[in-house]
C-alpha positions as CSV (number, residue, x, y, z in Angstrom):
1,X,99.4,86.4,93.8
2,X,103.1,87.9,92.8
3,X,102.7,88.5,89.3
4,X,106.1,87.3,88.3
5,X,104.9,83.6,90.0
6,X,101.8,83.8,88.0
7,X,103.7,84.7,84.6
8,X,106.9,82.1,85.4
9,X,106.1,80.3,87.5
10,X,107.8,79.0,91.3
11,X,111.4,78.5,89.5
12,X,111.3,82.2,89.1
13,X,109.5,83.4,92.4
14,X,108.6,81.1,95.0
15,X,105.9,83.3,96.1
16,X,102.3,82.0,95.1
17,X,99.8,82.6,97.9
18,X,97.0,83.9,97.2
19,X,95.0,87.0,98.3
20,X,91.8,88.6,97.2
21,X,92.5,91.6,95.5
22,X,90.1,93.8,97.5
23,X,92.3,93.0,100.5
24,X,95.6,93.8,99.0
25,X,94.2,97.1,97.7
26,X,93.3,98.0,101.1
27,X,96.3,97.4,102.9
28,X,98.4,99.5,99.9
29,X,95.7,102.4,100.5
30,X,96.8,102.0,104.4
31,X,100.4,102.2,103.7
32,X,100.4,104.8,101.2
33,X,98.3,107.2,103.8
34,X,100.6,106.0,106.8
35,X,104.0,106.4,104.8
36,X,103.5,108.8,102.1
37,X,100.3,111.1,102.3
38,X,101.8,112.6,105.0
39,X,102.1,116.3,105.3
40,X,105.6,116.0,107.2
41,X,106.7,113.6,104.1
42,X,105.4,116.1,101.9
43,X,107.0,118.7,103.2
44,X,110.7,117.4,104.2
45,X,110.8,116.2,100.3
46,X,110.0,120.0,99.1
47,X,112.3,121.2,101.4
48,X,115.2,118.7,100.2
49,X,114.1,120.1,96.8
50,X,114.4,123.3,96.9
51,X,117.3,123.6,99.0
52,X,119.3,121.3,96.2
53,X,117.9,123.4,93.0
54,X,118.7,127.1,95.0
55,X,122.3,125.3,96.3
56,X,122.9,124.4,92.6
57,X,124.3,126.7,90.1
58,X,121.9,127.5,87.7
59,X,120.1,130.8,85.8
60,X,120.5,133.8,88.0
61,X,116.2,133.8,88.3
62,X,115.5,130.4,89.3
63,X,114.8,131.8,93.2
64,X,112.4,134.2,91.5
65,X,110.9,131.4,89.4
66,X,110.8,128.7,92.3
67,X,109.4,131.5,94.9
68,X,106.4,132.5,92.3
69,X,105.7,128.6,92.4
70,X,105.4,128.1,95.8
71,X,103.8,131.3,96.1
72,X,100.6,129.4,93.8
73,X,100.5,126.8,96.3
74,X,100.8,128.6,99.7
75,X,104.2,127.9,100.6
76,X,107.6,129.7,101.0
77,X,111.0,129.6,100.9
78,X,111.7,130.7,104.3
C-alpha cells in the first residue's frame, strides 16, 4: 500500500489498497524495461548530453576529454 497512507494515514493519502509486493515489483521491472532500458532512451539522453556540455563554454579540452570517454564505451561523437 502507498507508504505515505500507511505512515499517516487516509487524511493524508486516500490511497490504501493493497497489493502483494511480488506483484508491484513486477510491474516496476516491466516499466522500467519498456520506458527506460531502452537503447533509443539511452541514446537520445547521451546525445542531449553531450551536445549541451560541447555547446557550453567550458575548458578548451573538454571535446578531447568527452571523446576519450566515449571512446571506452564504444561510442562517438559523430
Amino acid at each position: 500500500m502507498c507508504a505515505t497512507y500507511w505512515n499517516r494515514g487516509a487524511a493524508v493519502c486516500p490511497n490504501g489498497r493493497m497489493v502483494a509486493m511480488a506483484t508491484a515489483d513486477e510491474a516496476v521491472h516491466r516499466l522500467l524495461a519498456r520506458e527506460v532500458l531502452q537503447p533509443s532512451a539511452d541514446r537520445t539522453g547521451l546525445d542531449d548530453a553531450v551536445e549541451l556540455l560541447l555547446t557550453e563554454p567550458g575548458e578548451p579540452d573538454r571535446r578531447v576529454r568527452l571523446e576519450r570517454r566515449l571512446a571506452v564505451r564504444g561510442e562517438t561523437l559523430n
